[in-house]
C-alpha positions as CSV (number, residue, x, y, z in Angstrom):
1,X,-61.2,33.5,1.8
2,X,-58.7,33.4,4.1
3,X,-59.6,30.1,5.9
4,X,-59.1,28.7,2.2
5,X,-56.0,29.6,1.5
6,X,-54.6,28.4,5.0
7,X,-55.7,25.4,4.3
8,X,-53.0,22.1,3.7
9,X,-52.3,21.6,-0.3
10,X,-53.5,25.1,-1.4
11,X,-49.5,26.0,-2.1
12,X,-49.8,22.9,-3.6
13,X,-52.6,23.1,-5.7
14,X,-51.7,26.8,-6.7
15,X,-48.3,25.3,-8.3
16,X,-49.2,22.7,-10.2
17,X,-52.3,25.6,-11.6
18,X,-49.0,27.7,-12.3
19,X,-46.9,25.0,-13.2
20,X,-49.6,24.2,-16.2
21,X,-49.9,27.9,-17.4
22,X,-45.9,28.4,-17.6
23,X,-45.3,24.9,-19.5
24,X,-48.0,25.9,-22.2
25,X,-46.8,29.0,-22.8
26,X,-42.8,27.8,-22.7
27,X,-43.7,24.7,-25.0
28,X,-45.9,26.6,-27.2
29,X,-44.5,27.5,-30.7
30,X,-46.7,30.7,-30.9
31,X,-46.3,34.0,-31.3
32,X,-49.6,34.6,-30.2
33,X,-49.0,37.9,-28.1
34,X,-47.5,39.5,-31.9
35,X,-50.8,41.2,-33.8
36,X,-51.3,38.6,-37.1
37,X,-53.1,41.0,-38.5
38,X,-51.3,43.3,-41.3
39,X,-51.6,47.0,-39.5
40,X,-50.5,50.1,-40.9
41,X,-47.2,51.7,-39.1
42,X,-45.4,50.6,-36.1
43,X,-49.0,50.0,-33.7
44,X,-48.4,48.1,-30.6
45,X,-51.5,45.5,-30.2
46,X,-53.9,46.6,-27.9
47,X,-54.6,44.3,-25.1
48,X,-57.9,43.5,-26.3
49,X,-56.3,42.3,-29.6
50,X,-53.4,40.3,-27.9
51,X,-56.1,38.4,-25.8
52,X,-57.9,37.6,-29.3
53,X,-55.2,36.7,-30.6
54,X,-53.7,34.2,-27.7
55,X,-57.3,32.6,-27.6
56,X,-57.5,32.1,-31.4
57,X,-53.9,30.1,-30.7
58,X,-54.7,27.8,-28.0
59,X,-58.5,27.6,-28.5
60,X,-59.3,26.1,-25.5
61,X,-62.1,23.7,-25.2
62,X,-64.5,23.5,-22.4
63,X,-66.3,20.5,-21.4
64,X,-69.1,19.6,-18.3
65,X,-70.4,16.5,-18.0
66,X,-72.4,14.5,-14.9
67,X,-71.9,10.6,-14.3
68,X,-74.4,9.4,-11.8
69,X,-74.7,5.9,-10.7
70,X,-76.2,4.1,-7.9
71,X,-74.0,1.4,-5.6
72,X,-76.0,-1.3,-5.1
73,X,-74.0,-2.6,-1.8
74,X,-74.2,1.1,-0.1
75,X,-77.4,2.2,-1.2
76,X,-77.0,5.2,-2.5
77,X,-77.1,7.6,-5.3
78,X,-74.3,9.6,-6.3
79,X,-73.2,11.8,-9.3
80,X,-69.6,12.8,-9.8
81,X,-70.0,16.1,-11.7
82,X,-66.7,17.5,-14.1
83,X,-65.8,20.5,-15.3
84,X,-62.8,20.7,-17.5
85,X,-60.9,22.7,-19.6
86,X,-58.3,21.9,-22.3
87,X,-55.8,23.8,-24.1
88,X,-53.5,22.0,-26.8
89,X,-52.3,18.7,-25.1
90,X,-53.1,20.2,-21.2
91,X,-56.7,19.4,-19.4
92,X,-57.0,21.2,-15.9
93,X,-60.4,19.5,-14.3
94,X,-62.5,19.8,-11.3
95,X,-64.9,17.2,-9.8
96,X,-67.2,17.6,-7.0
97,X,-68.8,14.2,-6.1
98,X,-72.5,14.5,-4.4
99,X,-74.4,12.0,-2.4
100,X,-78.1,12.3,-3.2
101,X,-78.6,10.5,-0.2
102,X,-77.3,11.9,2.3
103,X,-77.6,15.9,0.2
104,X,-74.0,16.6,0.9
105,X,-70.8,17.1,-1.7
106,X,-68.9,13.5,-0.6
107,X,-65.7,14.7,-2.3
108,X,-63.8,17.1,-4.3
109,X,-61.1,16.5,-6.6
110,X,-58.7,18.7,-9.1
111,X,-56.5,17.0,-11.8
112,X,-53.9,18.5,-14.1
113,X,-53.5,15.6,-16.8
114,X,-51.0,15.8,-20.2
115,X,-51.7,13.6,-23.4
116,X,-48.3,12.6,-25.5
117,X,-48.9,10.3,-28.4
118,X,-45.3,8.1,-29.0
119,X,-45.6,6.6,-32.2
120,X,-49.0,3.9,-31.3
121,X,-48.9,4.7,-27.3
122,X,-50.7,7.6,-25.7
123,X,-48.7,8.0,-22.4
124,X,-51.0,10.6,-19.6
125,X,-49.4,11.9,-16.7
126,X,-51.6,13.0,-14.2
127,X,-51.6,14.8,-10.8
128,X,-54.7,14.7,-8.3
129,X,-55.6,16.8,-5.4
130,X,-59.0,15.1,-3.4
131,X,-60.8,17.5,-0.5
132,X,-63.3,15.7,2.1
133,X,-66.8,17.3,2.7
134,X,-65.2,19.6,5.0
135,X,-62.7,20.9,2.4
136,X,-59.6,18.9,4.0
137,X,-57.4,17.8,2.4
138,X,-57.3,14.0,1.9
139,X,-54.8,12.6,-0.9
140,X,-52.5,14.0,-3.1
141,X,-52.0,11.6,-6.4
142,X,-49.6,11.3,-9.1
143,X,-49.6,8.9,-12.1
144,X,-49.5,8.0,-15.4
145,X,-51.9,6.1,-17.7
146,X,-50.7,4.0,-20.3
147,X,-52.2,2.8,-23.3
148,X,-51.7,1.1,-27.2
149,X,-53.9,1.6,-30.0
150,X,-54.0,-1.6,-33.2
């Protein structure tokens, strides 16, 4: 545990995490940790409750998925798996990419990405953390996807 978080980008990576848990909650019109159920007296929700009740709010949607493919000039078989979560306009992934090959995890990559519709453009700003094999560090990305819908 300790070699992990002494590794370069783990401040890093822990921020932007952070970063995306504050800004949902700031930007969220919800009073999600108040009981909206009718109780009798003065009862302060239980924590139980307040959980419920944040959950039935953001309803977060989970999603796995696997895209394999095989490059022709390499030789090789490889499958980028994803496991992402998503809560209102938010999606926090993680993708471990594994050569068949060569029976090793190639690459690792987390991404914080945010959806805004303007008018007919979606705009998507997106950061990216990749790890080697060896769980170094690699690149650090940031950028923004742009596109128009007729």
């Amino acid at each position: 545990m300790s070699s992990f978080t002494n590794r370069p980008g783990t401040s890093v990576l822990m921020g932007i995490f952070l970063a995306c848990v504050l800004t949902t909650l700031v930007f969220s019109n919800s009073t999600a940790l108040a009981d909206t159920k009718p109780r009798i007296g003065n009862e302060v929700p239980t924590l139980v409750e307040t959980i419920y009740n944040f959950e039935e709010y953001v309803r977060p949607k989970y999603r796995v998925y696997a895209d394999t493919y095989y490059n022709i000039e390499e030789e090789e078989l490889r499958t980028e798996f994803a496991s992402e979560v998503s809560v209102k306009d938010f999606t926090v992934g993680l993708y471990p990419l594994v050569n068949f090959d060569e029976k090793e995890m190639e690459e690792l990559k987390f991404e914080v990405k945010y959806y805004m519709e303007l008018n007919s453009f979606t705009v998507k700003p997106y950061g990216e953390m990749a790890w080697d094999e060896d769980l170094e560090h690699s690149e650090s990305t940031l950028g923004f996807k742009v596109s128009k819908t007729f």
